[in-house]
C-alpha positions in Angstrom: 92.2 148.7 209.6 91.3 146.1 206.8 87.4 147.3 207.1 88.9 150.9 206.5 91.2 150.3 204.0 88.3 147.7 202.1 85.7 150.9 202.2 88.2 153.3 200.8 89.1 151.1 198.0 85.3 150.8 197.2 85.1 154.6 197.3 88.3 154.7 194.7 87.4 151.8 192.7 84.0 153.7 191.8 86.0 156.5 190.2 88.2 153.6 188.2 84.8 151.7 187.3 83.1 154.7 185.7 86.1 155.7 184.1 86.5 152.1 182.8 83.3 151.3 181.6 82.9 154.6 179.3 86.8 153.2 177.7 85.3 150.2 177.4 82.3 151.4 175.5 84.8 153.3 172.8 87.3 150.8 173.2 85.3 148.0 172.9 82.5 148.9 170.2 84.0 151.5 168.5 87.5 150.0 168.2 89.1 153.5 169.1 91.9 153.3 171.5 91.0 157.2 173.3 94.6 157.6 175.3 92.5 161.0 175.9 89.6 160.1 178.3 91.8 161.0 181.1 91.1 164.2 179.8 87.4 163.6 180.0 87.6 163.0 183.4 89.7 165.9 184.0 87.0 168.1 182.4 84.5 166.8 184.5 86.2 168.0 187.4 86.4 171.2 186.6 83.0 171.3 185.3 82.1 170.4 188.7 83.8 173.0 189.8 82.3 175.5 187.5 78.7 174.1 189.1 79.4 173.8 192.8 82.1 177.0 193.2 81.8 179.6 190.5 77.9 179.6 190.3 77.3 178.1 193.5 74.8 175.3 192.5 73.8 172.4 194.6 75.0 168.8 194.4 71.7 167.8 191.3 71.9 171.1 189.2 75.8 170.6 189.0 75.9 167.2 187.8 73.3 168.1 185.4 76.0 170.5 184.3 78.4 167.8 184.6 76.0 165.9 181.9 75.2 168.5 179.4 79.1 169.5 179.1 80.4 166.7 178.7 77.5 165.6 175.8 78.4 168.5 173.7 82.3 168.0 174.6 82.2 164.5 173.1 79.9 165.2 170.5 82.2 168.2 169.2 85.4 165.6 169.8 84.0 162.3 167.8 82.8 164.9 164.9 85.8 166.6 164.8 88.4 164.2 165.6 87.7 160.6 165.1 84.5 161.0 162.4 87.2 161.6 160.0 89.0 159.5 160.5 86.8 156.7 160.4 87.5 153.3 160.6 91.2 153.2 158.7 94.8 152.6 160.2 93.7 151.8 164.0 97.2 154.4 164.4 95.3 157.1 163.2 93.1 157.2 166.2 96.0 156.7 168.6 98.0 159.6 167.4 94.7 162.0 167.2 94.1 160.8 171.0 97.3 161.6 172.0 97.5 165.2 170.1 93.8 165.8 171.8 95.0 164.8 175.3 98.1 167.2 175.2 96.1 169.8 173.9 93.9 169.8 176.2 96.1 169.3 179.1 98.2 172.3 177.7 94.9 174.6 177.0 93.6 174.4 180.4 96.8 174.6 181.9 97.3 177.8 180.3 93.6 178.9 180.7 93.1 177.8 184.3 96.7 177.6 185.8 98.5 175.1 187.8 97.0 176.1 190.8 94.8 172.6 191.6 90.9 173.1 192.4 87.8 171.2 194.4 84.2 171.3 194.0 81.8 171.7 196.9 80.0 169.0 197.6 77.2 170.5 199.6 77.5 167.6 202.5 77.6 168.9 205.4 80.8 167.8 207.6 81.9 165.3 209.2 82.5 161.2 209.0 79.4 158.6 209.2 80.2 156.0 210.6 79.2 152.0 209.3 80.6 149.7 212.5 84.1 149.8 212.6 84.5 152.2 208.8 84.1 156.0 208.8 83.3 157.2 205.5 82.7 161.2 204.6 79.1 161.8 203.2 80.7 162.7 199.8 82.5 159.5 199.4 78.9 157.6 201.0 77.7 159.5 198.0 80.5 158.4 195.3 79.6 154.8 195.8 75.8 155.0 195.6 76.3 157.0 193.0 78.2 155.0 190.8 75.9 151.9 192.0 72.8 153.5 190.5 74.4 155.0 187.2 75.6 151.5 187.0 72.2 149.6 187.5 70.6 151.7 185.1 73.2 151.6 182.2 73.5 147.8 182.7 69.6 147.6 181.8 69.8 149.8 179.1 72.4 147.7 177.4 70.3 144.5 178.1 67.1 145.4 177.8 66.7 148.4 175.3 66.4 149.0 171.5 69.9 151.3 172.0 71.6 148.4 174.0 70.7 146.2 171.6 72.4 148.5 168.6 75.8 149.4 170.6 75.8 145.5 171.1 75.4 144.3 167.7 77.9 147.4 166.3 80.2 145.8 168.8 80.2 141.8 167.7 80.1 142.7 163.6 79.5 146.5 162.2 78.8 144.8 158.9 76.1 142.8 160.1 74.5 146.0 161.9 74.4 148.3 159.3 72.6 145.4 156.7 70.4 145.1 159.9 69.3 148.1 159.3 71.1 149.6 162.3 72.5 153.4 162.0 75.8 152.3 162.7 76.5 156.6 162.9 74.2 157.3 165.2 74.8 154.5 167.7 78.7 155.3 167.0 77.8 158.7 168.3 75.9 157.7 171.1 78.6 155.4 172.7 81.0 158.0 172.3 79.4 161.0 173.8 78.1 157.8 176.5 81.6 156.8 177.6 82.7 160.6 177.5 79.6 161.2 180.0 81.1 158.4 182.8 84.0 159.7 182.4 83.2 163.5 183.3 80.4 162.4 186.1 83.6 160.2 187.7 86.0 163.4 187.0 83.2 165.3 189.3 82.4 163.5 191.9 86.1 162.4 192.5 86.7 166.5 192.5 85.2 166.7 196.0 87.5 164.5 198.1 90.8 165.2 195.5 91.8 168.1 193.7 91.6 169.0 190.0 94.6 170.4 187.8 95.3 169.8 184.1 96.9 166.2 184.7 94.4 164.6 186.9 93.2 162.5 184.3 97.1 161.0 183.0 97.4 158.3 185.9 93.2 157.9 185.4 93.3 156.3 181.6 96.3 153.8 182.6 94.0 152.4 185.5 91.6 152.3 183.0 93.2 150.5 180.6 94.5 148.3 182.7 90.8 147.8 183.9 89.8 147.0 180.5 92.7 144.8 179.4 92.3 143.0 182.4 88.6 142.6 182.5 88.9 141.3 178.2 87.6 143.5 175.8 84.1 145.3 175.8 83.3 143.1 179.1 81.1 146.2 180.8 80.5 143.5 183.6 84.1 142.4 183.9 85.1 146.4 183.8 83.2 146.5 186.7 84.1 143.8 189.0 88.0 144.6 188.1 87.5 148.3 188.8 86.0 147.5 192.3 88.9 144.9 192.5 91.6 147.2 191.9 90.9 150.0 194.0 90.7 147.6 196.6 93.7 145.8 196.3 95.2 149.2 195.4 94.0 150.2 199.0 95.6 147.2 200.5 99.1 147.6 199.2 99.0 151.3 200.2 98.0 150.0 203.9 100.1 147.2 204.6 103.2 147.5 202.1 103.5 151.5 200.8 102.0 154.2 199.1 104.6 154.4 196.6 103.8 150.6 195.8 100.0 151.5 195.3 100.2 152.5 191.6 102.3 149.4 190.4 100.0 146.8 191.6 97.8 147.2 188.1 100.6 146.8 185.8 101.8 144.0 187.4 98.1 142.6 187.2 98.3 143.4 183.6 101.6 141.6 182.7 100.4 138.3 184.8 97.0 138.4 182.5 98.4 138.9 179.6 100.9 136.2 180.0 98.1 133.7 181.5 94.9 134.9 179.6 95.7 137.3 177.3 92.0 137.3 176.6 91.3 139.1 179.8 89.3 137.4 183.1 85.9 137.7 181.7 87.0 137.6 177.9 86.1 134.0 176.0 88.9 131.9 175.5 90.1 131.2 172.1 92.4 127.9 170.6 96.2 128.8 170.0 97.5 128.1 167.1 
């Protein structure tokens, strides 16, 4: 049972880990706290549904889809929304993430219906089996997945011209833009980055759980709590802790409750907070 209950948590903790990262990418380098990118993930979902249902594509094509989408979708949201409001009261960008998330939530509840929704995943049926864990192909797929998307966005942030711009806009804009840096460009590119994880997590996940308009609220308070947790604009530390938390998530559900499974985080949060408020893989500071 603790093999089983490990390998689902993997499975889930991919979903957190993708949804993570890409708030850690605005969060952290762009300094915008989206309370929306639930609602990306949400809109990856049913654009994996538009893929794999309505026009019947296989599993590549639709995630392609997925891709395209969700590029234009953040592209149109950081022009419209948080461009203008560019980098003033911090609130600002709060509020407008708030209005866009119930707006959104409202539009395609109204558009769509209640009614919830699940992509095909084009596996064929049936558990595989790795000793004593069984695993569906489509959550086999979820975690390789997220392993290779992973992989490569870790080398582009280390070893790349862009990784090298998003990291420098992240430790001093000022600096950046004297550098020579389009500090616009690269602010567009982490945007409509982190919107991208967030809708590939929204479709995969859409195959083993249903979509409806509020799929994505419970998503962005894992995340945060990912991100809080892991320190800020840690991509490696949003990583381990997303892996961590579906796991330990997995474990509560198992041994102490399923309605127990959804407080574990904030608890995680308040103990971090209160004994490095820095975050796990953030760098310590002196107190005054």
């Amino acid at each position: 049972m603790l093999a089983q209950l490990l390998a689902n948590g993997i499975v889930i903790g991919s979903s957190y880990v993708l949804v993570a990262v890409g708030l850690t990418l605005i969060f952290g380098i762009l300094k915008i706290v989206n309370f929306a990118h639930g609602e990306f993930y949400m809109l990856g979902g049913y654009a994996g549904v538009l893929g794999s249902k309505t026009l019947g594509w296989p599993v590549l094509p639709t995630l392609a889809l997925v891709v395209a989408l969700m590029a234009l979708f953040g592209l149109a949201v950081q022009r419209l929304v948080f461009r203008p409001i560019g980098g003033g009261d911090p609130t600002n960008a709060i509020v407008a993430s708030f209005g866009l998330s119930i707006f959104l939530q409202n539009f395609f509840l109204e558009t769509l219906g209640a009614e919830p929704m699940i992509s095909a995943s084009g596996f064929a049926a049936g558990a595989l089996q790795f000793g004593p864990v069984f695993l569906t192909r489509e959550r086999v797929a979820i975690v390789l997945a997220t392993a290779v998307i992973v992989a490569v966005l870790v080398a582009i942030l280390r070893g790349t011209w862009v990784g090298l711009s998003l990291r420098a806009l992240s430790a001093n804009p000022v600096v950046a833009r004297t550098s020579g840096i389009d500090v616009g460009r690269v602010s567009i590119v982490t945007f409509v980055l982190g919107t991208i994880l967030a809708g590939i997590s929204g479709a995969m996940m859409s195959t083993i759980f249903m979509v409806q308009p509020s799929s994505g609220a419970l998503v962005v308070m894992k995340a945060f709590v990912i991100v809080v947790v892991a320190g800020m604009g840690r991509i490696e530390g949003a990583i381990v802790v997303g892996l961590a938390l579906g796991m330990i998530e997995a474990l509560v559900s198992g041994y102490v409750g399923n309605a127990f499974r959804d407080i574990v985080g904030f608890v995680i949060v308040m103990l971090v907070l209160y004994l490095r408020p820095e975050g796990l893989f953030g760098t310590r500071t002196e107190r005054s």
